[in-house]
C-alpha positions as CSV (number, residue, x, y, z in Angstrom):
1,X,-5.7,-34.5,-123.9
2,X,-7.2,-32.2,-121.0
3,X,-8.2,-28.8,-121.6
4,X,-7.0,-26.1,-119.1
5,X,-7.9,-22.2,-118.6
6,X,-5.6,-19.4,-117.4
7,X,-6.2,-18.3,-113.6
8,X,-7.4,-15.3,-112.7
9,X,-4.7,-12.9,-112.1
10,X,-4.2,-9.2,-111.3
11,X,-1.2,-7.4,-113.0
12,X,-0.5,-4.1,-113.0
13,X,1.0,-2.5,-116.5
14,X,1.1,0.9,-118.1
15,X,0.7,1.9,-121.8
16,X,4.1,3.2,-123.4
17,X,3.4,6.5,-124.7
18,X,4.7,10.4,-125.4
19,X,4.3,11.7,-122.0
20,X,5.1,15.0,-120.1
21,X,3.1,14.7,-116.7
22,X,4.7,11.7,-115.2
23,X,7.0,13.4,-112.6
24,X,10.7,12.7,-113.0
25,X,12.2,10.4,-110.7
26,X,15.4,13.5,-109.3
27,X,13.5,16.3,-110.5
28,X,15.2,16.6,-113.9
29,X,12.8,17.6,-116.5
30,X,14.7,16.7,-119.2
31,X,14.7,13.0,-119.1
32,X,14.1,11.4,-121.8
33,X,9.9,9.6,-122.6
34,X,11.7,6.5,-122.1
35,X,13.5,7.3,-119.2
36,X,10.0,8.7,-117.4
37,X,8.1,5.7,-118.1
38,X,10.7,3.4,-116.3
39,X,10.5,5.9,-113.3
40,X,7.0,6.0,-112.9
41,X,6.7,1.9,-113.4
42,X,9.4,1.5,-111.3
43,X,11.4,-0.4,-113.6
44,X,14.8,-1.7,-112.5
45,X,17.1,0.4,-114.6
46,X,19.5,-1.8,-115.2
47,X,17.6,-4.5,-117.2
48,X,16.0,-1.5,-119.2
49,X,18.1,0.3,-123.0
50,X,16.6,3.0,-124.0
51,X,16.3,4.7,-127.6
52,X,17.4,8.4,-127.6
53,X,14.2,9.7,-128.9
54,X,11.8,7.7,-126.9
55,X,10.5,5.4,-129.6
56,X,11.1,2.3,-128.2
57,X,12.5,0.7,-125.0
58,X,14.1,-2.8,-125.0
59,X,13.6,-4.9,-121.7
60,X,15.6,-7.7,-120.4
61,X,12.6,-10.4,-119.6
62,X,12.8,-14.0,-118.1
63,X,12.7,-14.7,-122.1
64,X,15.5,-12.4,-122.8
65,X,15.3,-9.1,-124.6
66,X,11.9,-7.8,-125.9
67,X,11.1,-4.3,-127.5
68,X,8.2,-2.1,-126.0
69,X,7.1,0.8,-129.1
70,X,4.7,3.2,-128.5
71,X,1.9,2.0,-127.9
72,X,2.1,-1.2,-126.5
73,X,1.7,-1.9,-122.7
74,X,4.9,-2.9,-120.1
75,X,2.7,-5.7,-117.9
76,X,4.5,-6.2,-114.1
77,X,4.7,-10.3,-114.1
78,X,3.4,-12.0,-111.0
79,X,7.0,-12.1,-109.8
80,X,8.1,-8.9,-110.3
81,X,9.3,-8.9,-113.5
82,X,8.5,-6.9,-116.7
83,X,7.5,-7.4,-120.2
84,X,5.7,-5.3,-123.4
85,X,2.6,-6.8,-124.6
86,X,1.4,-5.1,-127.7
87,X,-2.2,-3.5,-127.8
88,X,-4.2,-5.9,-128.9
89,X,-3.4,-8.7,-127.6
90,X,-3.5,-6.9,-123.9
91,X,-7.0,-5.9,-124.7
92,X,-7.9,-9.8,-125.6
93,X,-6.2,-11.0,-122.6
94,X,-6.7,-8.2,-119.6
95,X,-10.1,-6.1,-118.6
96,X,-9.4,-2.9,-116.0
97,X,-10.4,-3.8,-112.3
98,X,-12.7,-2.1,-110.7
């Protein structure tokens, strides 16, 4: 049996969270948490259901449907696509570039 190591990869992924700063994607303020994260990570809209209060988002993946809460981080995949990682296993697996 070999051994093998993950590559070094960059990835780009935000932290789900209660947010009012990230600029709405038409202008309209009153979009929902949910609704402003998927803007500002340029999530394809389609392949993302949303919870009415913003607690949770469920993304369609490669692996099918996974659930972000608050709190965890939505990692852009080397391909494009998106998934939730929950916080600590993110902060096992990823450090910030500098």
């Amino acid at each position: 049996m070999a051994k093998y190591k993950k590559k070094p990869v960059v990835i780009e992924a935000v932290q789900y969270k209660i947010v009012d700063t990230i600029p709405c994607k038409f202008g309209i303020h009153e979009e929902s948490n949910s609704m402003k994260i998927a803007t500002f990570m340029k999530l394809p809209i389609q392949h993302v259901h949303f919870d009415s209060k913003g607690e949770y988002i469920n993304i369609e993946t490669l692996e099918g449907v996974m659930r972000a809460d608050i709190g965890d981080y939505i990692i852009k995949g080397v391909n494009g696509e998106f998934y939730p990682c929950k916080p600590d296993i993110f902060q096992k697996t990823y450090e910030i570039v500098k």
